[in-house]
N, C-alpha and C positions, 0 to 999 in steps of 0.2 A: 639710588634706591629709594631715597624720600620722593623724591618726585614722581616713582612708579606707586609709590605705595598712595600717595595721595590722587594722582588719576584713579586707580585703581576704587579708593575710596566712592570717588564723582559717577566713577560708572557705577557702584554699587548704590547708590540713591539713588540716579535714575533711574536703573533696573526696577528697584522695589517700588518706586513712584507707580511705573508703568503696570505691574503687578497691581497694584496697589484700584486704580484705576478702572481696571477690565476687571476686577475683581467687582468692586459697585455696580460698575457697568451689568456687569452679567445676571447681580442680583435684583437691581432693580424690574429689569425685563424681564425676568423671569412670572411666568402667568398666572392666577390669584395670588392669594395671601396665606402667611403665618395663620390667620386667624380661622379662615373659611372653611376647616378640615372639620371645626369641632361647630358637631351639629348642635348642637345645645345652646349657641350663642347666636343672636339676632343680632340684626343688623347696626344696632345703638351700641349693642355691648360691642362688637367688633370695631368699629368708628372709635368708640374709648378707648380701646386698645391701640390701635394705630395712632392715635391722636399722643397715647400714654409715650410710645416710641419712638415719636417722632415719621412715623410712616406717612403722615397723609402732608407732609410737609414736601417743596419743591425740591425737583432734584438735586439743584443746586445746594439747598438746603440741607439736604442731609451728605450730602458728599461734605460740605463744611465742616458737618458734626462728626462725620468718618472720621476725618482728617485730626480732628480734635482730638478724638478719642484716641489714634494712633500715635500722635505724637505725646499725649499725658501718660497713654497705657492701658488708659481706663476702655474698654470695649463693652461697659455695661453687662448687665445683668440676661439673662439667656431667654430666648422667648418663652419657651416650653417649662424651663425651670424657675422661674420668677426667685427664688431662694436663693439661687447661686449664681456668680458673676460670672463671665466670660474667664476671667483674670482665675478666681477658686479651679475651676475646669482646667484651664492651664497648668497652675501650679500641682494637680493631681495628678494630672494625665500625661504629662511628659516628661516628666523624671521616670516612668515608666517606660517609655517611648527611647527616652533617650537611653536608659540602661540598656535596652536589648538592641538597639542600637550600636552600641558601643561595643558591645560583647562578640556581635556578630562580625560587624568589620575586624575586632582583634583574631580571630579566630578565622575570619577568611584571609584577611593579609598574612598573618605567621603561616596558617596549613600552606596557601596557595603558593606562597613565597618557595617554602620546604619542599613540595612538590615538584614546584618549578626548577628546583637547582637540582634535584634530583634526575628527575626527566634529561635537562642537558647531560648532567656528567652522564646516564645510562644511555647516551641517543643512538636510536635505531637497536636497544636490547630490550629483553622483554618489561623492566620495569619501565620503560619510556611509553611504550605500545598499551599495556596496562594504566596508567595517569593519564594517558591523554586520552585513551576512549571513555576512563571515566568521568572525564574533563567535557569533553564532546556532551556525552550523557547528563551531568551536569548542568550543564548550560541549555540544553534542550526541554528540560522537563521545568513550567513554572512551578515557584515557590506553592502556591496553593493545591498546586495536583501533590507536589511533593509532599506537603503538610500532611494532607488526607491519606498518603501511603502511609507515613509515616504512624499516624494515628491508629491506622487500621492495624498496622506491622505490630508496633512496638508498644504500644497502650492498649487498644484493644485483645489483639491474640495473644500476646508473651506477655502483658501486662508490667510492662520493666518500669514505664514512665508515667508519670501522671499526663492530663491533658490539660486542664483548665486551671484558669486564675495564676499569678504571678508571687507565690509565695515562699519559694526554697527556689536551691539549687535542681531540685528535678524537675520543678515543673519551668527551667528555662531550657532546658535539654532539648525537647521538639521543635520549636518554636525557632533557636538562634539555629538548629540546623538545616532549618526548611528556610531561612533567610540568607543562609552564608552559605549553602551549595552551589548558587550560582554563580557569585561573587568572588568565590574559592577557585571554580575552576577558569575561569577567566584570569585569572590574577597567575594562576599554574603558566597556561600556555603563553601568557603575556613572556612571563618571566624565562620560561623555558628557550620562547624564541630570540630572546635581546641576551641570556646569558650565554646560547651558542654562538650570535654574532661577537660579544667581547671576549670568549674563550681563543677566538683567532686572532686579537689584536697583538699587537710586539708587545707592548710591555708585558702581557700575559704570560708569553714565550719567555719573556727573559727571565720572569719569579720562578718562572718554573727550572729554567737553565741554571739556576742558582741552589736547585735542588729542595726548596718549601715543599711542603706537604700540599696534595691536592686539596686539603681543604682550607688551608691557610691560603691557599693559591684563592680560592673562590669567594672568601669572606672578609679576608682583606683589601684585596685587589680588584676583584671584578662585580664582588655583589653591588656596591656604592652604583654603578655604572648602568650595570642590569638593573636597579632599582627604577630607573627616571624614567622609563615610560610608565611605569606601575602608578608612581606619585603622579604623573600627569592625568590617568583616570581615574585617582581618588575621589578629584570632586563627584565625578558623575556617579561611580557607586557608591558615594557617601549618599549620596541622593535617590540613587536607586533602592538604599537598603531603607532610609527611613521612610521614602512611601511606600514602597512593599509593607511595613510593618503596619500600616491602616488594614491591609487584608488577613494577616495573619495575627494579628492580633482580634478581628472577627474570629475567625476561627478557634483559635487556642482560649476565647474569651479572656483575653488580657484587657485590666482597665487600664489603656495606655491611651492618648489623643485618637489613636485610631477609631474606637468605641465612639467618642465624643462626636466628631466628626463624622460618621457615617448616618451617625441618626440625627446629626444638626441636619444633613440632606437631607433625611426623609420627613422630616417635621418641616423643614424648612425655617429652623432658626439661624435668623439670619446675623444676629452677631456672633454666635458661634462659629458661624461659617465664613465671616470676614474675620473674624478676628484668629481663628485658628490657620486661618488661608496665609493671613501675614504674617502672623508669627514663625509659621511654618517656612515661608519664603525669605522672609528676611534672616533666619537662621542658615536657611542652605547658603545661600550667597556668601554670608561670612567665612563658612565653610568652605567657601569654594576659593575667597578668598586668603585664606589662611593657608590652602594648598599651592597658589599662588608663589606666595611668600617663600613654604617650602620649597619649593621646586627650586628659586633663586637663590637659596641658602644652598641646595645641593649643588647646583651647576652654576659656578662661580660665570663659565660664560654667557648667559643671559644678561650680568651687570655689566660685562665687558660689551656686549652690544648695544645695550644701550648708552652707555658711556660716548662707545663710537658713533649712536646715532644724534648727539646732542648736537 
């Protein structure tokens, strides 16, 4: 297991290297400058600026100082915002990010889980046919058309919920439901289908021949089982749900990283937009790593394969 856990490691540096990389890469080539938008600056004062950044230095040059800045932490101060650091932006914007983050996936993994186990014990009755068309529907309709129903439904007409800003319990209400609909019903039909395949296994049969309750049958016995394909796409919709939340948090006007980020593009500041790029990246990976992990803590056979592949 150490020895997977430390490859696992190697590939995650290089991953983020490479990120890391095409991420400069893309900024650099990208066509004018931070500077050229604000008309009111001539060509001295833009040069100062650049000069002040570090931008009119060689490519090589500033990739160095990337590098520098990535490994210290430091990603300097914001074009646009001269006041505030890259790092300030971070430390505001993502604990924001990452709460409705968090909240979403808890509420799509529990609902979609419940769904799911549902769906099997009812299959082929009408609550199966009902969750899964809603599940279908679900998965169909993106998070921002969904937002904007939502908006219209339930803030707008019935006025039940607030819309904007991240302040209370209500104003997460739209927002973690327009992000965890789709993630919900994917995780439903994930589960519903892996728990009708281990409902047929023997040992299934035998808890049951032994007379346990159908749902002692399902949650001791077969949920562990039905779960591993679910953990196996955590990573993805763990990743799914936090960039979703750069759009819906435009919308909902939540000040989460999303905010930061959408308008580091539009100005074009560019340590905002490297440094929010990698912090961003580097955080999935871990995540995805850490699902990893899980995965081999659930299914003792993975370490027994690798074992045998030594």
């Amino acid at each position: 297991m150490l020895k997977y856990i430390l490859k696992r490691l190697l590939i995650m540096i290089i991953t983020l290297w490479v990120i890391i990389t095409l991420t400069f890469v893309l900024m650099v080539n990208i066509p004018g400058s931070p500077f050229n938008t604000d008309q009111s600056s001539n060509e001295t004062v833009q040069a100062n600026l650049e000069a002040h950044y570090n931008l009119d230095q060689p490519y090589y040059i500033q990739y160095l100082l990337y590098m520098k800045s990535i490994v210290t932490f430091e990603f300097g101060p914001s074009i646009k915002q001269p006041n505030q650091t890259v790092n300030d932006l971070l430390s505001r914007g993502f604990p924001i990010s990452f709460e409705l983050g968090i909240i979403t996936i808890a509420l799509a993994v529990v609902s979609g889980v419940l769904v799911g186990i549902i769906a099997a014990l009812r299959h082929n009755g009408f609550l199966d046919y009902v969750t899964m068309g809603l599940a279908v529907l679900g998965i169909s309709i993106p998070n921002f058309i969904l937002a904007t129903i939502l908006i219209q439904q339930l803030a707008v007409n019935l006025d039940i919920f607030p819309t904007a800003t991240w302040r209370s319990p209500a104003h997460m209400v739209l927002p973690v439901l327009a992000l965890a609909t789709g993630p919900m019903a994917i995780i439903a039909r994930l589960t519903r289908s892996t728990m009708l395949e281990v409902l047929t296994q023997d040992y299934i049969k035998m808890a049951k021949a032994k007379g346990l309750s159908p749902w002692k049958v399902v949650f001791k016995h077969a949920l562990r089982n039905a779960l591993m394909p679910v953990v196996t796409i955590m990573g993805t919709l763990f990743a799914g749900i936090l960039t979703g939340t750069f759009v819906i948090e435009q919308i909902f006007a939540i000040p989460g990283m999303g905010r930061y980020f959408v308008e580091s593009i539009n100005q074009r500041d560019y340590p905002v937009i490297m440094g929010t790029t990698v912090f961003y990246s580097a955080f999935l990976i871990i995540m995805l790593f850490l699902v990893d992990i899980i995965y081999g803590i659930l299914d003792p056979r993975i370490k027994m394969q690798q074992k045998g592949g030594k």
